[in-house]
C-alpha positions as CSV (number, residue, x, y, z in Angstrom):
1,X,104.7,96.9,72.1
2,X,106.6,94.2,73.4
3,X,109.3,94.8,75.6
4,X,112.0,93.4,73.3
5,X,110.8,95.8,70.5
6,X,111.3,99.0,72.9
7,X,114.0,101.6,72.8
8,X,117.2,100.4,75.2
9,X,117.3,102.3,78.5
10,X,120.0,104.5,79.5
11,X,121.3,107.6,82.0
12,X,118.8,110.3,80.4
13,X,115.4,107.8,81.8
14,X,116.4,108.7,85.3
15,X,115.4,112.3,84.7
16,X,111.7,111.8,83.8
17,X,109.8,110.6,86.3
18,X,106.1,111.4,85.7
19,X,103.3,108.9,85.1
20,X,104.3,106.4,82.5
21,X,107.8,106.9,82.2
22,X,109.9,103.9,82.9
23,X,111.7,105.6,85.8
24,X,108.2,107.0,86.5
25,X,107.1,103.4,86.7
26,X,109.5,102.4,88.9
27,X,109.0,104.5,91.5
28,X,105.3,103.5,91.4
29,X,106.5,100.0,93.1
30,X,108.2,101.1,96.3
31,X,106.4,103.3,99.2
32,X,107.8,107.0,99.2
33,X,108.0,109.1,102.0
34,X,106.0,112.2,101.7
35,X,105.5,114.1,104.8
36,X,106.5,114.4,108.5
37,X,103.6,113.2,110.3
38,X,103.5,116.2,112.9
39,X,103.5,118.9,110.0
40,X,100.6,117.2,108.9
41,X,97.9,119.1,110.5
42,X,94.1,119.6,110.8
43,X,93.8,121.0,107.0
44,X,94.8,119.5,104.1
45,X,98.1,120.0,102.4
46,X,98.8,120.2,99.2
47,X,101.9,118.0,97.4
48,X,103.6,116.9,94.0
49,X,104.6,113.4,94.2
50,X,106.0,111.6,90.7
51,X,104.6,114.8,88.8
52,X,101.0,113.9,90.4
53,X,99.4,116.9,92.0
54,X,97.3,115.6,95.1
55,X,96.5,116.6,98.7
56,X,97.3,115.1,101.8
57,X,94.6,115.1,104.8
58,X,93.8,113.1,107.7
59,X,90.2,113.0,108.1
60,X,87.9,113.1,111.0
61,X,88.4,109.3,112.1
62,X,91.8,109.8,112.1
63,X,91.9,108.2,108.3
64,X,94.9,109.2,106.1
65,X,94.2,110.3,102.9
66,X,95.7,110.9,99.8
67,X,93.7,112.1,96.4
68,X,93.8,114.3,93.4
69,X,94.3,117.5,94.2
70,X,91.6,118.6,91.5
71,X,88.1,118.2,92.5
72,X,86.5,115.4,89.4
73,X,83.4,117.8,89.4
74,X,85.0,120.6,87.7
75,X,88.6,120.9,89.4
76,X,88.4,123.0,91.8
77,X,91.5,122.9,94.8
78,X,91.2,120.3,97.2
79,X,93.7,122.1,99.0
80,X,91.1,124.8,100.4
81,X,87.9,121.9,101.4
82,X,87.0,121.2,103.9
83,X,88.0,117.8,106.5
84,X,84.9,116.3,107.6
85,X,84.4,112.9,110.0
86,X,84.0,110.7,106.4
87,X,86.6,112.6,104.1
88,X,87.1,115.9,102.6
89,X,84.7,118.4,100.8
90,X,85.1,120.2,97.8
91,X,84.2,124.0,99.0
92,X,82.9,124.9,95.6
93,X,80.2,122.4,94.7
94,X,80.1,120.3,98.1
95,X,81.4,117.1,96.5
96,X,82.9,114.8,99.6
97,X,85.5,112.5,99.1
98,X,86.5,109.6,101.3
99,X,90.2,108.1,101.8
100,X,89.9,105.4,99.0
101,X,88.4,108.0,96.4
102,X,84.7,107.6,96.7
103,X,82.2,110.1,96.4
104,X,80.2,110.4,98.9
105,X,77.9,113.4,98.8
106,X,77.1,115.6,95.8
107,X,74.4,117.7,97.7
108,X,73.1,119.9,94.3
109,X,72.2,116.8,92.5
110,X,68.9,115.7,92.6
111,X,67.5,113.6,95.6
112,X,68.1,109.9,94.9
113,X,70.5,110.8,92.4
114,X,73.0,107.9,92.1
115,X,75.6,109.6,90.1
116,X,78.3,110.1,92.8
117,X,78.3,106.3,92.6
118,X,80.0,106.6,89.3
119,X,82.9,108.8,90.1
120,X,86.1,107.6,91.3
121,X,88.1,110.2,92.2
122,X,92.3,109.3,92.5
123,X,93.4,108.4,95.6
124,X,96.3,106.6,97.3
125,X,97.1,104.5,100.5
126,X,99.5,106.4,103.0
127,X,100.9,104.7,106.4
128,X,102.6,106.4,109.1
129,X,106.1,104.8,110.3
130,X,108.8,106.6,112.6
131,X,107.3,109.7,112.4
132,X,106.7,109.9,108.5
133,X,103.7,109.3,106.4
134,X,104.4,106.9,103.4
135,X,102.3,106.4,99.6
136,X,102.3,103.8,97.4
137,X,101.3,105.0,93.8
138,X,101.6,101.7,92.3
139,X,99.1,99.3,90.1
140,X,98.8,97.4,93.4
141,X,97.0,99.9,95.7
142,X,94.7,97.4,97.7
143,X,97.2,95.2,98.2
144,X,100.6,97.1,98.2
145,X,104.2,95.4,99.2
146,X,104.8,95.3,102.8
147,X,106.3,99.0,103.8
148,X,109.9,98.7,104.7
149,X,110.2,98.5,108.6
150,X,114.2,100.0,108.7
151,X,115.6,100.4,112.2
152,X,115.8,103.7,112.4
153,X,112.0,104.1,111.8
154,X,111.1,101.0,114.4
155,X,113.5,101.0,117.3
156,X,112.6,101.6,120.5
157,X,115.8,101.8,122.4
158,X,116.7,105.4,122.4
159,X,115.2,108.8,120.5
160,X,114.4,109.4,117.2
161,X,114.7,112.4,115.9
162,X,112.7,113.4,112.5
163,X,114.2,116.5,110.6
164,X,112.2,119.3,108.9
165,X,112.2,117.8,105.5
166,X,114.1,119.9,102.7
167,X,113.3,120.7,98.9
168,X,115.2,121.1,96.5
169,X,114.6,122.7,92.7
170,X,116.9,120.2,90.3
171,X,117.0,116.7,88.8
172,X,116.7,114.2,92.1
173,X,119.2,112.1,90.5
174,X,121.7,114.6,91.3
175,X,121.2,114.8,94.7
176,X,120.8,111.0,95.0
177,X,124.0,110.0,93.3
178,X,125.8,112.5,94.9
179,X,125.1,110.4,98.6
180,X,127.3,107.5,97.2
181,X,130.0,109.9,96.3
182,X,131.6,109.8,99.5
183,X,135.2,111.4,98.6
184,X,133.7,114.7,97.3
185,X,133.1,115.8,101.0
186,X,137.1,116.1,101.5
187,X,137.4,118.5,98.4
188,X,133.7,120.4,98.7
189,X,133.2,120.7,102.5
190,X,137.0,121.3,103.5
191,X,135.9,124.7,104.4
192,X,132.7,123.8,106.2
193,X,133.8,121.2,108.4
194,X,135.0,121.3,112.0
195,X,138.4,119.8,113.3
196,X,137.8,116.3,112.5
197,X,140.4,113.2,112.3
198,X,138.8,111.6,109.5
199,X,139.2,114.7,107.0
200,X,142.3,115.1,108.2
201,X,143.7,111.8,107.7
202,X,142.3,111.0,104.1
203,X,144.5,114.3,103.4
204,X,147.3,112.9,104.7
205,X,146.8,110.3,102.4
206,X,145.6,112.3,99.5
207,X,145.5,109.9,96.3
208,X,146.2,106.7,98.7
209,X,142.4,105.9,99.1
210,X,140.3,103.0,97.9
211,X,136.3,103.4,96.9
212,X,134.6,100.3,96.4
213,X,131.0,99.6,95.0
214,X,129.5,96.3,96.2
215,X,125.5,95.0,95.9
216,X,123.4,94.2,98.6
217,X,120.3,92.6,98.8
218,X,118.4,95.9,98.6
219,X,120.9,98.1,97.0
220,X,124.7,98.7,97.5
221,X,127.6,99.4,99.8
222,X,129.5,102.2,98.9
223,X,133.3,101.8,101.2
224,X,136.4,104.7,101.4
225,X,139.3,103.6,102.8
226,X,142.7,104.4,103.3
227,X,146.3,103.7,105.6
228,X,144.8,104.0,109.5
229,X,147.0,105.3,112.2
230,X,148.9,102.6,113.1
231,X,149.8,99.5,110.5
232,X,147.8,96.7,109.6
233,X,144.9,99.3,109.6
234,X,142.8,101.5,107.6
235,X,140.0,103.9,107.9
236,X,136.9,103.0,106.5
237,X,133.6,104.8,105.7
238,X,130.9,102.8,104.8
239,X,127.2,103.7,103.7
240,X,124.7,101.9,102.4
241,X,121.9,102.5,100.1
242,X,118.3,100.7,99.4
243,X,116.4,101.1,96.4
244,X,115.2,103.1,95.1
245,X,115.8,106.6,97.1
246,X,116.7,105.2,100.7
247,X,120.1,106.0,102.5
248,X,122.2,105.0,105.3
249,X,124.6,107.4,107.2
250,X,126.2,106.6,110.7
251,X,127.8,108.3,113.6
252,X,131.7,109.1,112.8
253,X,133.5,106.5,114.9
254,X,133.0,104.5,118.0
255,X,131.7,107.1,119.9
256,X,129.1,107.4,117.8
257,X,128.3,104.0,117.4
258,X,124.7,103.0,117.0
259,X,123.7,106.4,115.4
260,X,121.6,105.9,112.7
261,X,120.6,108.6,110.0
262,X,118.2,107.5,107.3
263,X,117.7,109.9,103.9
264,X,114.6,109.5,102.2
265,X,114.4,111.2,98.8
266,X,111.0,111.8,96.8
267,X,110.9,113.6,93.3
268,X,107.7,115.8,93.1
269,X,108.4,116.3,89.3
270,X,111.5,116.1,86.9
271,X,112.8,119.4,88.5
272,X,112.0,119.0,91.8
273,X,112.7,116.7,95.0
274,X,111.9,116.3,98.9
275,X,114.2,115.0,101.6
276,X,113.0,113.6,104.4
277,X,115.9,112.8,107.5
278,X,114.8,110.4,110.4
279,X,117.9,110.3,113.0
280,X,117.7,107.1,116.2
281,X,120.3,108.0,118.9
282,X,120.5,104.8,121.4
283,X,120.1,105.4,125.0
284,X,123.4,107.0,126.4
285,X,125.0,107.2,123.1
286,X,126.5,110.5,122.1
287,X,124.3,112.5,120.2
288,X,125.9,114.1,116.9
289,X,122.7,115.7,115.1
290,X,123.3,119.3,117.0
291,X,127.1,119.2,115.3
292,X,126.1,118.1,112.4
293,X,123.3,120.3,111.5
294,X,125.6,123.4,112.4
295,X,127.9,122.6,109.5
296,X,125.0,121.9,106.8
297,X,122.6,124.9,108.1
298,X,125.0,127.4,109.6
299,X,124.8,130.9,107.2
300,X,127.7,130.5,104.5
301,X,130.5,132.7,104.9
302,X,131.0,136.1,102.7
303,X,134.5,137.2,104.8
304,X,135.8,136.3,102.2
305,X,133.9,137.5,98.9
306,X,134.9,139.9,96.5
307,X,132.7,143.4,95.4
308,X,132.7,142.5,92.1
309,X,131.9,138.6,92.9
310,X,128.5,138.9,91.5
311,X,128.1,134.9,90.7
312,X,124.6,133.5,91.0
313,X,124.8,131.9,94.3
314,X,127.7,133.5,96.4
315,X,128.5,133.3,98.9
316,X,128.4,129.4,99.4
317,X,131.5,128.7,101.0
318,X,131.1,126.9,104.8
319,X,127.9,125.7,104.8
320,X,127.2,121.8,103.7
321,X,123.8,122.4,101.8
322,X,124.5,125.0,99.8
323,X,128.0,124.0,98.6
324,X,125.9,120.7,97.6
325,X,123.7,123.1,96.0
326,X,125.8,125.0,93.7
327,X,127.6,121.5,92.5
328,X,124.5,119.5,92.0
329,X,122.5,122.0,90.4
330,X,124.8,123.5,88.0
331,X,126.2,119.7,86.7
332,X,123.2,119.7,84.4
333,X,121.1,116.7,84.1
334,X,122.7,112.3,84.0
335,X,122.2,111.8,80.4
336,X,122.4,115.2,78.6
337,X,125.7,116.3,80.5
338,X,129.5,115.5,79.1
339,X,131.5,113.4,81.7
340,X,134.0,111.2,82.0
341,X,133.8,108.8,84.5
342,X,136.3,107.5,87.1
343,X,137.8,105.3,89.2
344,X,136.3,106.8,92.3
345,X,133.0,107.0,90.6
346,X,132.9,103.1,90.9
347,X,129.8,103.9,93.8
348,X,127.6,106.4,91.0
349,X,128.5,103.8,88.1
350,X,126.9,100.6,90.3
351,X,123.9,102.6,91.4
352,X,123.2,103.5,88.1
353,X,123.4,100.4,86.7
354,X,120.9,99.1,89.5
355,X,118.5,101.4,88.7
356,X,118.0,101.2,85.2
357,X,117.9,96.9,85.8
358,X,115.0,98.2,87.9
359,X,113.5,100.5,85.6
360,X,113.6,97.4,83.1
361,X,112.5,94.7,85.4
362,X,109.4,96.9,85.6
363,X,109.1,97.6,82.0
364,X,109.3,93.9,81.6
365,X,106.7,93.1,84.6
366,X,108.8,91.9,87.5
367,X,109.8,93.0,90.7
368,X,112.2,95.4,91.2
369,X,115.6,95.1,93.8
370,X,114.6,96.5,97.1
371,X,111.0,95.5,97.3
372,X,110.4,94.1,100.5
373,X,108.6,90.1,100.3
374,X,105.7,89.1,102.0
375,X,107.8,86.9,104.0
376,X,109.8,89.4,105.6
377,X,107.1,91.5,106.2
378,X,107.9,92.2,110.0
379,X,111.6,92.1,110.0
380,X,113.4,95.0,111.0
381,X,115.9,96.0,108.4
382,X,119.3,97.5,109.4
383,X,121.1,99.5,106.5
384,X,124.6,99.3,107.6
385,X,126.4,102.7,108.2
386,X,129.6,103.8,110.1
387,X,132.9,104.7,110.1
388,X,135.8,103.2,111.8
389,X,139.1,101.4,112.0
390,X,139.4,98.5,110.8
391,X,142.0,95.8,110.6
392,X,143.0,95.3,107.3
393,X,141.8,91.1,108.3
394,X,138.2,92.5,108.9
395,X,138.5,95.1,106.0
396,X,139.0,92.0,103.6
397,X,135.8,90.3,105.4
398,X,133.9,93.1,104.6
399,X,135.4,93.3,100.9
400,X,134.1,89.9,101.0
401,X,130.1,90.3,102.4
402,X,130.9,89.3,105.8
403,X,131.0,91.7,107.7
């Protein structure tokens, strides 16, 4: 069926995301984090990646691997085989796989049988990158696009810090339009967050803000501002996001100033996602991850909490993740929920519109926003990220793509 005879896309696509879906699809063009490369040990490890069950393994040469999970003799776990210097063995009938797939060994079938020659068993390239292992589950698999080299993965002027990754049981679109929604944090997280300036002066100026959406070469700049502390000024927050699943989040002011913080968000299925966090500090910069993981892991407070509170998930109050939680998960799917849109939605109502371009410049055989070219295959890419104050001269520069 030609692309011009298929059904339009819209908000409900982004939910589905297994093989041949067209958000499905485009995920399939971009590399996806997938595992910390320290918790990847000396057995293999199962994972759900774009509703695709395989297992991740690093085999005896020091090869990364990444394969069906089911064994193509008679599907047996690869999770429980066994690593081996070539590849990994299926502990039921002795099958060995190598990284790309291959079959190896089928050690019941007769001698000189040539029958492992016929199976190809699923398999996918993985690279390792600032501390996380990367797949590609795309059409192009022997000759991927260059994997994104983003500062915060490739610098060497400080310490980078790679969190334990977290997974979550909803729609990943919640989660990931939820990172552009900047003002949120001033209503959800009042309770959670420790004496800080910024909070306190957007309350100051409670309904005297500004959110703009603008597009970037790989994504979007989402900006807050509003009146800084002394005329001619405002504060501004800015993140920025690549496609499809890649965010930017800096320190929160000068002092802060070169912190990176770089999201990384995988769907496993339609209900299911992984978030992976890779934090550079520069050399003698202050180091905000201890403050900020206090806030997002500390235990949320039930002081508070009535006897006969017996909602589902209090107590949530105080702590970051789970106040994210309860809003995120409870909204109900993009698509199949009633909302109405505002004007400080302008960030979600860009991002979606990005993504569903890219969903249909796959459909229609192109190359999605955010894919990296050959060309720039060794640059370093800086997602900008911070928050600061601003002249309201350089606030118009940056209104304008110059900053």
């Amino acid at each position: 069926m030609s692309a011009a005879n298929e059904t339009k896309l819209n908000d409900s696509d982004l939910c589905h995301i297994g093989p041949g879906t067209p958000a499905g699809e485009m995920f399939r063009r971009y590399w996806l984090a997938i595992s910390r490369a320290e918790d990847l040990k000396e057995i293999p490890q199962a994972i759900k990646v774009l509703g695709e069950e395989l297992v991740l393994f690093r085999d005896g040469q020091g090869r990364l691997g990444l394969v069906g999970l089911h064994c193509s003799h008679r599907g047996s776990s690869l999770e429980y085989g066994d690593i081996e210097e070539k590849g990994i063995r299926c502990l039921y009938h002795g099958w060995l796989y190598d990284v790309e797939g291959n079959c190896l060994e089928q050690p019941l079938e007769p001698a000189g049988s040539t029958f492992c020659q016929k199976v190809k068993h699923p398999s996918y390239p993985v690279r390792e990158l600032g501390g996380l292992l990367f797949t590609y589950l795309g059409p192009a698999k022997t000759n991927p696009p260059p994997l994104p080299r983003y500062s915060a993965l490739v610098r060497e002027d400080g310490t980078r810090l790679v969190l334990p990754p977290r997974f979550w049981d909803y729609s990943w679109f919640n989660f990931w339009e939820n990172v552009v929604d900047s003002l949120h944090a001033y209503v959800l997280h009042r309770d959670s967050r420790s004496e800080r300036s910024w909070e306190n002066a957007f309350w100051r100026h409670r309904g005297d803000h500004h959110l703009d959406a603008l597009p970037t070469e790989y994504g979007l700049k989402a900006i807050v501002r509003w009146p800084g502390p002394e005329p001619e000024t405002e504060y501004v927050r800015l993140t920025t996001v690549a496609l499809p699943t890649v965010f930017s989040l800096g320190g929160r002011g000068e002092e802060d100033l070169g912190f990176e913080r770089l999201l990384f968000v995988t769907p496993a299925d339609d209900n299911n996602f992984m978030v992976y966090t890779s934090d550079f500090i520069p050399k003698d910069a202050a180091n905000p991850v201890d403050e900020r993981e206090k806030a997002r892991r500390a235990s949320p407070s039930a002081a508070n909490v009535k006897e006969y509170d017996k909602r589902k998930y209090v107590p949530f109050k105080g702590q970051v993740w789970k106040e994210d939680y309860v809003c995120q998960s409870t909204q109900g799917n993009v698509g199949y929920r009633r909302e109405n849109l505002a004007t400080s939605d302008r960030a979600i109502i860009l991002l979606r519109k990005q993504l569903l371009e890219a969903m249909e410049t796959v459909r229609n055989g192109g190359t999605p926003k955010g894919i990296i070219p050959e060309a720039k295959a060794n640059e370093m890419i800086f997602l900008e990220a911070y928050r600061a104050v601003l002249t309201k001269s350089q606030v118009a520069q940056l209104l304008n793509g110059r900053s």
